[in-house]
C-alpha positions in Angstrom: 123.4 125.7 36.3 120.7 126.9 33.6 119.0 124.2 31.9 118.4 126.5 28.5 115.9 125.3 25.8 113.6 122.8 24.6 116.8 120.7 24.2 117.2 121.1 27.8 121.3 121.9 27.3 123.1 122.4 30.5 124.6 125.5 30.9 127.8 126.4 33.8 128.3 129.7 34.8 129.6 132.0 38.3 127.0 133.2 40.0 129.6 136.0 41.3 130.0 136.8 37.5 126.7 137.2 36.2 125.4 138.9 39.6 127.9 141.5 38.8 127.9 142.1 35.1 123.9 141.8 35.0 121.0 143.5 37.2 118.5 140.9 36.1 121.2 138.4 36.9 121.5 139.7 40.3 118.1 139.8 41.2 117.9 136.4 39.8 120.6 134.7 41.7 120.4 136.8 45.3 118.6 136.2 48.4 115.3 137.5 49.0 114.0 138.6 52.2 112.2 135.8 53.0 115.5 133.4 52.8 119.1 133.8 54.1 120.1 131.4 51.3 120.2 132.3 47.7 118.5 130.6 45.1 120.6 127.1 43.6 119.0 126.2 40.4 118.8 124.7 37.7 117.1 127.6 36.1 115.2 126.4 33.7 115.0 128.6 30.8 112.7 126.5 28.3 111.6 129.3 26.4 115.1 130.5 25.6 117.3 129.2 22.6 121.0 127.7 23.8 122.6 129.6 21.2 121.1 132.7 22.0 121.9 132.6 26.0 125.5 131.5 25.3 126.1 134.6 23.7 124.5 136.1 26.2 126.5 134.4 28.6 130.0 135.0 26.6 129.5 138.7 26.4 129.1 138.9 30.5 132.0 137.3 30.7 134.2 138.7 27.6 132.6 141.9 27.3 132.3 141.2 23.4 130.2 138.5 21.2 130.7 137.2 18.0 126.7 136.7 16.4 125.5 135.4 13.5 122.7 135.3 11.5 120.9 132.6 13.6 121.3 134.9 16.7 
């Protein structure tokens, strides 16, 4: 779960998904040496707009993206 923006909109996605598609994803959402458990969230994202990380998050999982102007 990413909590994205100052509107704090909830955002689902696979962990297995992003991790693959995404080398800051992966980094992001696998264990570190210090912990046998990856991180859970939220990931709070408050400097991020929800428009701009859901195309984000429908090209990782599409492989394309429709943007606009607001984008």
């Amino acid at each position: 779960v990413f909590v994205v923006g100052q509107e704090q909109q909830k955002v689902f996605a696979h962990r297995c998904v992003l991790a693959c598609r995404c080398q800051v994803f992966r980094g992001m959402l696998s264990q570190d040496s210090s912990s046998s458990v990856p991180p859970q969230g939220p990931f709070i994202l408050g400097n991020v707009q929800p428009e701009v990380f859901l195309a984000v998050i429908e090209f990782l999982y599409t492989n394309s993206v429709t943007l606009n102007s607001r984008i």
